[in-house]
N, C-alpha and C positions, 0 to 999 in steps of 0.2 A: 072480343066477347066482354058483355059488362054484365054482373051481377043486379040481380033485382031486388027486391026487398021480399020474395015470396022463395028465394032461395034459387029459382031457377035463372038462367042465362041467357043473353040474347045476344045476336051480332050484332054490330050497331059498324057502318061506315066511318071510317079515318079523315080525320077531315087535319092539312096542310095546312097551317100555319103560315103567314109571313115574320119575319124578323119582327116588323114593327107593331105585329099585331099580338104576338108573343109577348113583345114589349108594355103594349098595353094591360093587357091582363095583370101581367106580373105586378106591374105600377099600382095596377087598384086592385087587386086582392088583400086575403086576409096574413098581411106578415108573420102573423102567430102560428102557422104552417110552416112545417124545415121546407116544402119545396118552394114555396113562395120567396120568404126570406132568403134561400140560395139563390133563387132568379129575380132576386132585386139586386143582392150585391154582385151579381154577375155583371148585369147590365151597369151601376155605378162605377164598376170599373172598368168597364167597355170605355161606358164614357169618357172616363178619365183618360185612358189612354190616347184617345181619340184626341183630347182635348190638349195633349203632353204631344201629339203627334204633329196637330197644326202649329203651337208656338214653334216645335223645333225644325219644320218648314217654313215661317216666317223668321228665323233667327238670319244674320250675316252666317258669313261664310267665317270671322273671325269669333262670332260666339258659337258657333257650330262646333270650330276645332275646341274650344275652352268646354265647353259642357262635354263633348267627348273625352276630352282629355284627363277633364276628372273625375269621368267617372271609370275609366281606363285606371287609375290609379289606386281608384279604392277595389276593384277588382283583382289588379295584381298583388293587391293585398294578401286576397284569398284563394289568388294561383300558388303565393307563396306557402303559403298554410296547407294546402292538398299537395305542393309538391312534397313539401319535409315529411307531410305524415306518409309520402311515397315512398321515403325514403334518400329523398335529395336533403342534403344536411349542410354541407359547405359551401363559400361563396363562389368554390371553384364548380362544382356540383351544380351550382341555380344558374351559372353563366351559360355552364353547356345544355341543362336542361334549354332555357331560354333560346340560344341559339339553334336547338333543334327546331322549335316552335318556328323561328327565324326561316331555316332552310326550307320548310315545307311549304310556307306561304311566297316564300321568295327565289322562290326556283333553285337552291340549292347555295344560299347567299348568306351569310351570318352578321351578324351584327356590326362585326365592323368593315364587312364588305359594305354595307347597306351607308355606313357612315359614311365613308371614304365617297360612296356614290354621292352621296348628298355634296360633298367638298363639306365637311361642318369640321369646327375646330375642337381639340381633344377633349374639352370641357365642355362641347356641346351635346345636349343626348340626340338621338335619332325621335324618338317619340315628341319631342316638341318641335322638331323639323316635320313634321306633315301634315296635310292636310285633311279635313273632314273624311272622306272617300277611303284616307288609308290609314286614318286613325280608326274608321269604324271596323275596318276590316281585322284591326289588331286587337280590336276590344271582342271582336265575333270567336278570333283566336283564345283570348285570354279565359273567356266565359265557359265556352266549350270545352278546352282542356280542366279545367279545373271542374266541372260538374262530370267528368268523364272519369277523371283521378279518381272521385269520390264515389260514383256510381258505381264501378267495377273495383272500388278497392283495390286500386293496382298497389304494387307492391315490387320494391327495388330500382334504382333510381334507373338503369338500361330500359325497364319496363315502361316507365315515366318519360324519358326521353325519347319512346318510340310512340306514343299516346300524343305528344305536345306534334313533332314531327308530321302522325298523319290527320290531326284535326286541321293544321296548317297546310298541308297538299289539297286535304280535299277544300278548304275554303277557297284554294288557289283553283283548284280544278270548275268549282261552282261558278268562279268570277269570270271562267274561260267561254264556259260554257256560257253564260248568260251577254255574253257579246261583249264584259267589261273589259278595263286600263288595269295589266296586273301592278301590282303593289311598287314594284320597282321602280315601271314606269311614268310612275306617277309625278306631276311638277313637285316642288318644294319648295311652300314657300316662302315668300320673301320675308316674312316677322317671324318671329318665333313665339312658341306659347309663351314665354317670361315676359318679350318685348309687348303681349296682346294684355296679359295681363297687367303689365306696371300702367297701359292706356286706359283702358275699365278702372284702374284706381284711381287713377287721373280727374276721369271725368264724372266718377261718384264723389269726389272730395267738392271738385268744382260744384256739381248738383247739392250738395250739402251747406256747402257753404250760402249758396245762393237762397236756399231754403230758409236757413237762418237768418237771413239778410230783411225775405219777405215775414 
C-alpha cells in the first residue's frame, strides 16, 4: 500500500529488483537521504571486498601464508584481551586456554602434539610451519573465540576454555563436513614464515635499490 497525496491509499504491485539494478539507483540517487547514503556505502564496500578478494586469489601460495599470518597475529592480540577479561590471567592459563582451542580443531591434539607432528625444532612455532589452508583455519579459530568471549561475556577461565574448545570442534566438524584435509593432515611446509619473510625483504631492498639506480 502507498499513500497518496489526497490521504487515501492504494495497492500498488512489488516490483524485484536485481543486485545490479539496485546498484544502479543507489549510485545515482540523492546521497542527502540516510537510505541512499547507507546503500552507496554498502555497495563501496561490497566492492572492496570483492576487490581485497581477487588480489588475495591472485597472491602465491607464499604471500597467502604471509598476509594470513599477519593478520592471525594481530588477532590473537585480541584473543588475548577477551581471554584475560575471561578471566585467563597467567601464561600458564593462556597456554591451556590455547591448547583447548588446539584440541577441538585437532581432533583432540595440543600444541605440542601438533609440533612434534610437524618434526619442527623447540624454537620453532607451529603457526609459521603452515600453510594458507591451515593458517586460515586457525585465524577462523582465533576470530570466533574471541567475538564469542565478548558476545556472551563469559566469565571464568574453565568457561573460556570450554568456548575456545568448541568454536574449534565445530570448525573441525565444518571442514568434515565440507569434504576438506583436517588441520593435522595437512602438508608443512617447506619455508617457514621468517624464512618467507627475510625473501620479500630481499627482494624489496633489491627493487629499491634498482629504483634508485633509474
Amino acid at each position: 500500500m502507498v499513500e497518496l497525496g489526497s490521504g487515501a491509499t492504494r495497492e500498488v504491485e512489488d516490483i524485484k529488483l536485481s543486485r545490479y539494478a539496485c546498484y544502479l539507483i543507489v549510485q545515482n540517487a540523492d546521497p542527502r537521504k540516510e537510505v541512499v547514503a547507507l546503500g552507496q556505502t554498502y555497495f563501496a564496500i561490497k566492492t572492496r571486498q570483492q576487490e581485497l578478494q581477487e588480489d588475495f586469489e591472485s597472491m602465491t601460495e607464499d604471500k597467502k601464508r604471509l598476509a594470513i599470518r599477519n593478520e592471525l597475529k594481530e588477532h590473537n592480540k585480541k584473543l588475548v584481551e577477551a581471554a584475560k577479561n575471561a578471566g585467563v590471567e597467567t601464561n600458564i592459563d593462556y597456554a591451556t586456554f590455547q591448547n583447548y582451542g588446539y584440541k577441538g580443531l585437532y581432533g583432540g591434539l595440543t600444541a605440542q602434539d601438533i609440533h612434534k607432528r610437524k618434526g619442527l625444532k623447540k624454537s620453532q612455532q607451529i603457526l609459521d610451519h603452515m600453510g594458507s589452508t591451515e593458517l586460515a583455519a586457525n585465524l577462523f579459530r582465533a576470530t570466533q573465540t574471541e567475538e564469542k568471549l565478548r558476545r556472551e561475556n563469559v566469565k571464568g577461565k574453565e568457561n573460556a576454555n570450554k568456548v575456545h574448545f568448541e568454536v574449534g570442534y565445530k570448525i573441525r566438524k565444518t571442514i568434515k563436513e565440507l569434504g576438506g584435509t583436517m588441520p593435522e593432515d595437512l602438508p608443512t611446509p617447506d619455508k617457514s614464515i621468517k624464512q618467507i619473510e627475510k625473501e620479500e625483504a630481499k627482494k624489496l631492498k633489491v627493487r629499491k635499490l634498482k629504483t634508485d639506480k633509474d
